[in-house]
Structure formats: C-alpha cells, structure tokens
C-alpha positions, -999 to 999 in steps of 0.1 A, spaced: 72 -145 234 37 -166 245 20 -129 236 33 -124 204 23 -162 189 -10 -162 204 -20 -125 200 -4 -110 173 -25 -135 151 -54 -125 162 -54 -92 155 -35 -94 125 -71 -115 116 -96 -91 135 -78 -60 115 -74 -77 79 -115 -88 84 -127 -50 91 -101 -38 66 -115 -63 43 -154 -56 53 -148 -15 51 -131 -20 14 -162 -42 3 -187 -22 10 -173 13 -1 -164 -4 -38 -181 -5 -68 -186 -37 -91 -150 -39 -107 -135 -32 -71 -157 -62 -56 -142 -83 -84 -106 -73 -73 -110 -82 -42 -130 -116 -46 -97 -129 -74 -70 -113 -45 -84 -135 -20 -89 -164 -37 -53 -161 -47 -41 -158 -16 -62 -187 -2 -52 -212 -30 -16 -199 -18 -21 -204 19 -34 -238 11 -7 -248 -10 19 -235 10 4 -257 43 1 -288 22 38 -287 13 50 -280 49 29 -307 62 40 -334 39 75 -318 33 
C-alpha cells in the first residue's frame, strides 16, 4: 500500500507531462488553445476542490 500512495502519483504525473508535451507540439493553433482552456479548467478545479477539503 506505501507503493501505490507514493508511486502511482508520480507516474500518473511523469505520464500526463509527456502526454501533455507530445500533444503540444504535434497541434496546430486551435488545438494549442484547447489544451491551454482544459488545463486551466482543471487547475481552477483542483484548487478549488483543495481549498474546500482543507477548510471543510
């Protein structure tokens, strides 16, 4: 169970910033733009989400 909570999240990160890297750089304008909005969403969402388990 120590594995999993330690390592899992790191590759899960390692694999979403090559997956991330590889779809930036084969995309055109309009895809860049996608991408840019889908993580921004997701950041505002991650932050929001922490905030209300940390004060909740």
């Amino acid at each position: 169970m120590f594995m999993i909570k330690f390592i899992l999240p790191i590759v899960v990160f390692i694999a979403a910033v090559y997956g991330i890297s590889y779809f930036w750089t084969n995309s055109g304008s309009k895809g860049k733009k996608m991408i840019s909005l889908g993580l921004l969403i997701c950041l505002t969402m991650g932050i929001s989400l922490t905030t209300y388990l940390i004060f909740d």
